[in-house]
C-alpha positions in Angstrom: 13.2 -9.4 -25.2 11.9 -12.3 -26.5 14.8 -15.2 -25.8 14.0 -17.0 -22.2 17.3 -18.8 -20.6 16.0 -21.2 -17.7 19.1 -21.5 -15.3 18.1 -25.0 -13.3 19.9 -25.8 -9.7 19.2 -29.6 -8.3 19.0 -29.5 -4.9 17.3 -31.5 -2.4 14.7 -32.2 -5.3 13.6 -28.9 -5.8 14.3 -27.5 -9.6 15.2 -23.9 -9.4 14.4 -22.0 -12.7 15.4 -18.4 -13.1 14.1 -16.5 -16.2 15.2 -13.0 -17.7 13.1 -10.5 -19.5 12.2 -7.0 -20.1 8.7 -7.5 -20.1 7.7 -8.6 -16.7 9.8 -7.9 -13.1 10.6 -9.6 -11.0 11.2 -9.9 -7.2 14.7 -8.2 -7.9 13.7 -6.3 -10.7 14.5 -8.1 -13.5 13.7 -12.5 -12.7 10.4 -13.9 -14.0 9.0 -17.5 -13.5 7.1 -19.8 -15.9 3.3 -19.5 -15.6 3.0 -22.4 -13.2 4.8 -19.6 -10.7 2.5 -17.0 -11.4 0.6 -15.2 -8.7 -2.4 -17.6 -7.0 -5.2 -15.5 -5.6 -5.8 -16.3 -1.3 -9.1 -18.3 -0.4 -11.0 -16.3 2.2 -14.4 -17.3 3.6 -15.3 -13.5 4.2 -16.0 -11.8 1.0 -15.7 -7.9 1.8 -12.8 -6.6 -0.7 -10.2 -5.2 2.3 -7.6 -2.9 1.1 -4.7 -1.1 3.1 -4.3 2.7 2.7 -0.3 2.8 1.7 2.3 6.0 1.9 4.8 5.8 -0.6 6.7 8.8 0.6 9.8 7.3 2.8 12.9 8.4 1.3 16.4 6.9 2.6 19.9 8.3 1.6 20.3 5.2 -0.4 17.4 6.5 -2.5 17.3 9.9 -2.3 20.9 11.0 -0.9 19.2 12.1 2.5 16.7 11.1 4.9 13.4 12.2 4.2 11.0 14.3 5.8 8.5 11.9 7.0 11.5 9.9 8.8 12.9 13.3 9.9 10.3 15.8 10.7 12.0 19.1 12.1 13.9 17.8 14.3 14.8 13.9 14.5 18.2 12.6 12.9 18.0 9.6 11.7 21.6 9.0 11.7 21.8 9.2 15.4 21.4 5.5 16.3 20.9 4.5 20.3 22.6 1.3 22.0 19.7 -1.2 20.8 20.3 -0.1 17.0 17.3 2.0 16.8 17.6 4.7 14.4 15.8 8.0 15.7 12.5 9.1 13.4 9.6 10.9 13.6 7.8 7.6 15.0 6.1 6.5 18.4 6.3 3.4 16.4 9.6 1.5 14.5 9.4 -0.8 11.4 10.3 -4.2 12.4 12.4 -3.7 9.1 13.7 -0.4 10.1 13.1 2.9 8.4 13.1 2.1 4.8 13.1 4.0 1.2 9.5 3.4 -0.8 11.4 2.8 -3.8 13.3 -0.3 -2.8 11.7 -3.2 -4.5 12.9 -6.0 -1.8 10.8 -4.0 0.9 7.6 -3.4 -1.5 8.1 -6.8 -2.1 8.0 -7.9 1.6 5.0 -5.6 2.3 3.0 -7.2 -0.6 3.4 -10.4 0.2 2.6 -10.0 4.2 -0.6 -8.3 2.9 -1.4 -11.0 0.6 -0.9 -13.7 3.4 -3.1 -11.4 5.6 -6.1 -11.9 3.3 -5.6 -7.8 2.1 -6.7 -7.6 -1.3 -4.5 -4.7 -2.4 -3.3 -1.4 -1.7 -5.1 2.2 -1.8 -2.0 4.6 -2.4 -1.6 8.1 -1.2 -0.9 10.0 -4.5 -0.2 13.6 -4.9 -0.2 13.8 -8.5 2.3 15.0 -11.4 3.3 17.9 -10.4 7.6 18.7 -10.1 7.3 20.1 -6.6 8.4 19.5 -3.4 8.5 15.4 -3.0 5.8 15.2 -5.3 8.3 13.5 -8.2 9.8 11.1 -6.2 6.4 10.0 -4.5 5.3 9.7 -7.9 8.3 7.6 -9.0 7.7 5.6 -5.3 3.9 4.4 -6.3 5.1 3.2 -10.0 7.6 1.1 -8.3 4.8 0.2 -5.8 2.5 -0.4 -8.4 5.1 -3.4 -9.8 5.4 -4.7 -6.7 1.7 -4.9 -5.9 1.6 -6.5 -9.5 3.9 -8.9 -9.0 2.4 -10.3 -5.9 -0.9 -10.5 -7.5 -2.7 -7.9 -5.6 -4.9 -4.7 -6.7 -4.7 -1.6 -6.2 -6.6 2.1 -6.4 -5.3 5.9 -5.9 -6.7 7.8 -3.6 -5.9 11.5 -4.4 -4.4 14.1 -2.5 -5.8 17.5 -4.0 -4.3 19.5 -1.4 -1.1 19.4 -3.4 -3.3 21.9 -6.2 -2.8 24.1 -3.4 -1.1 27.7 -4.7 -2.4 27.6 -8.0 -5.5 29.4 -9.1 -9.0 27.9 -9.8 -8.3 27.3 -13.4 -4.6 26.2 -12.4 -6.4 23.7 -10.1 -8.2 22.1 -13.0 -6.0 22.1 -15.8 -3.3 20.3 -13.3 -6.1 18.0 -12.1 -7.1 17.5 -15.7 -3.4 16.2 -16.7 -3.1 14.2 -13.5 -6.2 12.7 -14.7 -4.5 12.1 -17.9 -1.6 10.4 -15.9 -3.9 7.9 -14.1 -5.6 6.5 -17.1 -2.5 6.2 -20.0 -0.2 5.0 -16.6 -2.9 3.1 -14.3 -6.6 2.6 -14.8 -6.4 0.2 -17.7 -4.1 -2.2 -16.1 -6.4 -5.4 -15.0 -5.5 -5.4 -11.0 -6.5 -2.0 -10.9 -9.7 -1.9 -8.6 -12.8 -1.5 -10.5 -16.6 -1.0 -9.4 -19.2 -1.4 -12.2 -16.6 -1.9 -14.6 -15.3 1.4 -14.6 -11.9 2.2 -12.7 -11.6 3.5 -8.9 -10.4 6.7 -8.2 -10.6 7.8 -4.5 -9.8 11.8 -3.2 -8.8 12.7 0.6 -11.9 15.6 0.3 -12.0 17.4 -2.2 -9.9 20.2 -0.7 -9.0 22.2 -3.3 -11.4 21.7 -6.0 -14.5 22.5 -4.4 -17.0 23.3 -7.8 -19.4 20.4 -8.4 -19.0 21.9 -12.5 -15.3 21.6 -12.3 -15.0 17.8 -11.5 -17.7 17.5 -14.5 -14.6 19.6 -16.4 -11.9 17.6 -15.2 -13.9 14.0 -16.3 -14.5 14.7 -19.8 -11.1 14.6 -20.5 -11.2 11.0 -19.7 -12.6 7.9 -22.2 -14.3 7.1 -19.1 -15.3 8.3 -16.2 -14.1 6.8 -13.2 -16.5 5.3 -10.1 -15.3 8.7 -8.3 -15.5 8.1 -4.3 -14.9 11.2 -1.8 -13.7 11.2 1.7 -17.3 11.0 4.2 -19.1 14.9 4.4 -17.1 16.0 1.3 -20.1 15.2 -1.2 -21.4 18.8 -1.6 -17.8 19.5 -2.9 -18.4 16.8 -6.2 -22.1 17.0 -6.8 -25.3 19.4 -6.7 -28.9 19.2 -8.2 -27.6 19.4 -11.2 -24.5 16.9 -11.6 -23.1 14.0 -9.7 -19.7 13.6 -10.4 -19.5 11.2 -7.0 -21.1 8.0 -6.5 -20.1 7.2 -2.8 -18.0 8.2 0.4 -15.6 6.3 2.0 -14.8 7.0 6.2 -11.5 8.0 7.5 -10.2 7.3 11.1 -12.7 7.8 13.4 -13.2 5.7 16.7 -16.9 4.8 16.2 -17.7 3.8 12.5 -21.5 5.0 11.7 -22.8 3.2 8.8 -26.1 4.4 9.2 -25.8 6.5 5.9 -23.9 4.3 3.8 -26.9 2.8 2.6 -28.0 6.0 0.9 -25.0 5.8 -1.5 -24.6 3.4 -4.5 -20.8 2.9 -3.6 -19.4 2.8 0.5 -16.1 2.3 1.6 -15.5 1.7 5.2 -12.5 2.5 7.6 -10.8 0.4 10.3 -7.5 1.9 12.1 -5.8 0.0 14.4 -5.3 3.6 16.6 -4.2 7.2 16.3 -0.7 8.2 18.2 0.6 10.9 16.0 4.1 12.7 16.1 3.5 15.5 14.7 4.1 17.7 18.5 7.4 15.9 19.3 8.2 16.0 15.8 8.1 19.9 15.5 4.9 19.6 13.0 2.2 21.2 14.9 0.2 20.4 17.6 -0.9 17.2 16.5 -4.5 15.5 16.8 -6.1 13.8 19.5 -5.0 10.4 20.3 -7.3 7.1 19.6 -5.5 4.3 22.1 -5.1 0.9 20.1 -6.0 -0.5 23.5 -3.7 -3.7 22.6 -5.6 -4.4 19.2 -8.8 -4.4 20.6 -9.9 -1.0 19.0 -9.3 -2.6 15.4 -10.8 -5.7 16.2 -14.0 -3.2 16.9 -13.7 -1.3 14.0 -13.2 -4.7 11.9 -16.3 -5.9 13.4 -18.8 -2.9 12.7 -18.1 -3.2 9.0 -19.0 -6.2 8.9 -22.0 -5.9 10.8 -22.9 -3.3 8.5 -22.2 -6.0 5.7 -20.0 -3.4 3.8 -18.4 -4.8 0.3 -15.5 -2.3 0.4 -13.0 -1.9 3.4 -10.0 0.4 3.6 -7.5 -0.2 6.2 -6.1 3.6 7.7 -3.2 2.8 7.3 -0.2 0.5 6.5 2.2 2.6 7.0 1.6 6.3 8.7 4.2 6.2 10.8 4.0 10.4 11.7 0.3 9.6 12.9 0.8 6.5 14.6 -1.8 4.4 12.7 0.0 1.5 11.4 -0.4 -2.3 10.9 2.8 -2.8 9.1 4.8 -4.9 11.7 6.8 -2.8 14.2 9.3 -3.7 17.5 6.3 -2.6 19.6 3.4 -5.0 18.4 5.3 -7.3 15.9 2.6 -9.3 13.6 -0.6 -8.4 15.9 -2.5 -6.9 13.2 -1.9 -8.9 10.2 -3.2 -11.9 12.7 -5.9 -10.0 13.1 -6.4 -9.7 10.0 -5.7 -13.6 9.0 -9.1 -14.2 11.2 -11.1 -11.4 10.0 -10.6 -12.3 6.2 -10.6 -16.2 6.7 -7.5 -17.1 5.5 -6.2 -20.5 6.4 -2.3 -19.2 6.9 -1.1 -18.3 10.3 1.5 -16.1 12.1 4.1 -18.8 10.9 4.0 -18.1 7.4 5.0 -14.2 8.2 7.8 -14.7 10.4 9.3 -16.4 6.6 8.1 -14.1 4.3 10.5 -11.3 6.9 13.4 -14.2 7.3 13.0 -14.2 3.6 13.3 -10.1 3.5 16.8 -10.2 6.2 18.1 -12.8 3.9 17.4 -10.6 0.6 19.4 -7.9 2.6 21.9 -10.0 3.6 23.0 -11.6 0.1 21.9 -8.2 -1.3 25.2 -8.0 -3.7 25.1 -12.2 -4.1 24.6 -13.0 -8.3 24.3 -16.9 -7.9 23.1 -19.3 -6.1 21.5 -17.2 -3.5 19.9 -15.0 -5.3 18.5 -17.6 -7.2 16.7 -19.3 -4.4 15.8 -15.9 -3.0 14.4 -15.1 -5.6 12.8 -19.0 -6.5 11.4 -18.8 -2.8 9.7 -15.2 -3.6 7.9 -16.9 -6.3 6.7 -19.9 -3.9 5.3 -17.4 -1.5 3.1 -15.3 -4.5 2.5 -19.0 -6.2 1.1 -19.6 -2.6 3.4 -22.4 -2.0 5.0 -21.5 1.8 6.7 -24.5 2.7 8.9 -25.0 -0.7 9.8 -21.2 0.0 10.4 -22.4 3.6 12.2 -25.1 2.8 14.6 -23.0 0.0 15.7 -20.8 2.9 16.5 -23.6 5.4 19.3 -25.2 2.4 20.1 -21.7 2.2 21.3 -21.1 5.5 22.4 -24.6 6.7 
């Protein structure tokens, strides 16, 4: 659609332009802004690439007619809501947003731009692949809305694959289905220019391998690509992607573990370090298990550690585990229990030169989406003007948008 209307508000000085088109969306979907608007990239003084590990698998009745499991477990109701207006989910922790569906765009919205004020340089996403089983469609259909947000913002991002899901099928079911989720990634993802590349070729991340285990059938699954991707597997797993004879991997990357060792990482051409902010899973109460052992966030300080050996190490790659893993408790999302701790945290680690301020507006600019959620004028025109300011890294006009919104 090529025609461009510009609908223009005076007020207090500020010019308000809304745009329509099909080929760009916007922070409700469908608004774009003129270039000047586009997304600005964040300064930082430290130059390690820090990424946030992101589960797109929450599901609301709103978006999928029911709760969803990782809200519900076996045994939490969701619907059941206590005197202080907490809903009850598989969580030790709640969203300072409440539970939320992955698909809705003004949430992916507000996660992005917290991470991009935070000096996080994009997203790692959990993805389970193409297959029509399970949740594994809608968590497919979650990242691609994901993926728009994380695009709109002006952030990258990477899949990390869960091969666990090739689970049931026989050894050459494994690789023809990892073959056409291959397939997927590069027609659907690894041309696009914020996805994450090392040496030029695309990233593409696996939580093992689990299920295919043959160094000779990750060669097979790769040639069907044009190219091959800079293949990363989780740390031990290397004996599962390469022998004497092939190297399909090029690297590891560390998962949660309460004392990062880097000792190794200098003995791969690609690393990827982990920092988690703790480990408090729900899996017990939940009715999932036993659980694992708990890693206490000991009031931030544990991250703060884990922030610090990486770059001790003087790592290029970090991966934050996780945003949002609310059944094990490791999460930096904002919550009722620790509010913004981690993402200031985070605002010294990466050098940014924002402060807690600017995320208390970016969620008063989330609650007032919500709240003029079915508005179609003038509020949703500054909404969606101030969403622009905050990726255009302009704060205070956004700021300032909400205040003549409100009084």
């Amino acid at each position: 659609m090529k025609r461009i209307l510009y609908i223009c508000y005076f007020s207090a000085g500020l010019l308000l332009l809304g745009a329509c088109s099909s080929k760009n969306s916007g922070s409700d979907g469908g608004k774009v802004l003129p270039g000047a608007l586009s997304p600005v990239p964040v300064a930082k003084s430290n130059t390690m690439k820090v990424y946030a590990h992101y589960m797109p698998w929450f599901e609301t009745p709103e978006s999928s007619g029911q709760w969803g499991q990782h809200w519900t477990m076996s045994n939490c109701d969701p619907k059941k809501v206590d005197a202080s207006g907490k809903r009850q989910i598989a969580s030790h922790y709640y969203p300072q947003i409440g539970p939320y569906a992955s698909s809705d765009a003004t949430v992916l919205n507000y996660h992005a731009l917290l991470m991009k004020y935070s000096g996080i340089d994009g997203v790692m996403i959990d993805w389970y692949g193409t297959q029509d089983k399970y949740d594994y469609a809608a968590n497919k259909r979650n990242t691609e809305e994901l993926v728009k947000a994380i695009e709109r913002a002006g952030l990258d991002f990477a899949i990390v694959y869960e091969d666990a899901t090739l689970d049931g099928l026989n050894d050459a079911g494994k690789v023809v289905q990892a073959k056409a989720d291959m397939k997927y990634l590069e027609t659907n993802f690894f041309s696009k220019k914020n996805y994450i590349k090392i040496d030029g070729k695309p990233l593409f991340m696996i939580f093992g391998p689990q299920q295919v285990i043959s160094p000779a059938s990750w060669t097979d699954i790769f040639s069907t690509l044009t190219v091959k991707p800079t293949f990363i597997v989780l740390n031990g797993f290397s004996s599962k992607a390469n022998d004497t004879k092939v190297k399909n991997s090029e690297g590891e990357f560390l998962w949660v573990n309460p004392n990062p060792d880097y000792t190794s990482a200098a003995s791969f051409s690609c690393y990827i370090g982990g920092a988690m902010p703790g480990f408090f899973d729900y899996y017990k109460e939940g009715g999932w298990g036993d659980g694992y052992p708990t890693y206490d966030a000991e009031n931030g300080a544990l991250f703060s550690r884990q922030l610090n050996a990486a770059k001790t190490a003087a790592l290029k790659y970090l991966q934050i585990s996780t945003w949002n893993d609310f059944g094990e408790g490791t999460t930096i999302e904002p919550t009722l229990e620790y509010g913004n701790r981690y993402l200031k945290i985070l605002q010294q680690f990466t050098g940014v030169s924002y402060q807690e301020n600017v995320l208390k507006e970016i969620s008063r600019w989330y609650t007032l989406k919500k709240q003029y959620a079915n508005d179609k004028g003038k509020a949703s025109e500054y909404l969606t003007q101030a969403f622009y300011y905050f990726v255009s890294l302009q704060p205070d006009k956004a700021k300032q948008l909400m205040d003549e919104l409100i009084d």
